[in-house]
N, C-alpha and C positions, 0 to 999 in steps of 0.2 A: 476325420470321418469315421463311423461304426455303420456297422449293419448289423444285422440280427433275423435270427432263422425260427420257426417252431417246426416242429417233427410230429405228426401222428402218424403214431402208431399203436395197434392195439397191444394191449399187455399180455395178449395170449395167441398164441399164434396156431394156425392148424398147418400138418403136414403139407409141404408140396410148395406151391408158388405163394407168397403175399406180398401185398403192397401195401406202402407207405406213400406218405406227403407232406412234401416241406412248402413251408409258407414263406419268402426268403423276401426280406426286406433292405434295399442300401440308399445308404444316402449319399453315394458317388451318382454323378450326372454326364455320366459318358453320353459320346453319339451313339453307341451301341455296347449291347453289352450279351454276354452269351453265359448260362449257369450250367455244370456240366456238376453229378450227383454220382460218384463213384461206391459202390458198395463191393465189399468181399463178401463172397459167396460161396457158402460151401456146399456142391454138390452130393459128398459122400465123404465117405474120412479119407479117401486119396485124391479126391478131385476139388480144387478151389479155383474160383475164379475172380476177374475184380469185372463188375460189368458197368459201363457208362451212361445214362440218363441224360436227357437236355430239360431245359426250362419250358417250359408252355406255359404262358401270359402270368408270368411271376407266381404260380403254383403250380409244383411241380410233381409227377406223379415218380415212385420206382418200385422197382420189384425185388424181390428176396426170399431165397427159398429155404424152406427149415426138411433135412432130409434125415433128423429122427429125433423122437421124444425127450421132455427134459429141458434144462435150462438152457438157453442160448443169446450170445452177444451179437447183434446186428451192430457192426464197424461200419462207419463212413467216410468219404470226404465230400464238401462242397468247392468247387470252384468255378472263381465268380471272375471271366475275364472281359474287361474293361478295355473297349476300342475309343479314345479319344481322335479328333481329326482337328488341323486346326490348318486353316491356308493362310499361304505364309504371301503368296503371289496368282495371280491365272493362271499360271502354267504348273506351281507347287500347289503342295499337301502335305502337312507333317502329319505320320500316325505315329500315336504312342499306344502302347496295349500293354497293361499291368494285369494281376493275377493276384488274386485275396484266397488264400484258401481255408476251411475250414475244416476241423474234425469231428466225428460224435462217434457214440459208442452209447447204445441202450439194450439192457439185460431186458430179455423179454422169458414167457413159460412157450414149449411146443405140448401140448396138445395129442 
């Protein structure tokens, strides 16, 4: 099984908060599934953070803030966790819950 993600984001970014969007496609067929969008963030030169994101209907929005001019790397992860369910009996439920994850990393300009 493969999936495959596309990322916009613009190539030039302005001071302060911006957002990007991943388009994230899988071809696993769980009973559910849950996409969480990890970005490191840097604050300031002493403050970084890694902030969390969820999926909304397989397009997913996040934010990322550029706090001074000059070139900079937006660092990500994707992870994509997979809830199978399968009953084994009435009264059972087997869950299995697997985890895909994925990395990016896009040079953008700050503005």
């Amino acid at each position: 099984m493969s999936c495959y993600f596309k990322i916009e984001i613009s190539d030039t970014l302005n001071l302060g908060k911006n957002i990007g969007k991943i388009d994230y496609n899988s071809n696993f067929k769980p009973n559910e599934s849950i996409l969480y969008i990890l970005i490191e963030n840097e604050y300031s030169e002493t403050e970084k953070k890694i902030d969390t994101f969820i999926e909304e209907s397989n397009y997913s929005r996040f934010g990322f803030f550029a706090h001074k001019k000059g070139n900079k790397r937006i660092k990500g992860r994707i992870i994509e966790q997979l809830i199978f369910e399968r009953i084994i009996n009435k009264d059972s439920t087997e869950l299995k819950i697997e985890e895909h994850n994925k990395y990016f990393e896009i040079d953008v300009i700050v503005k």
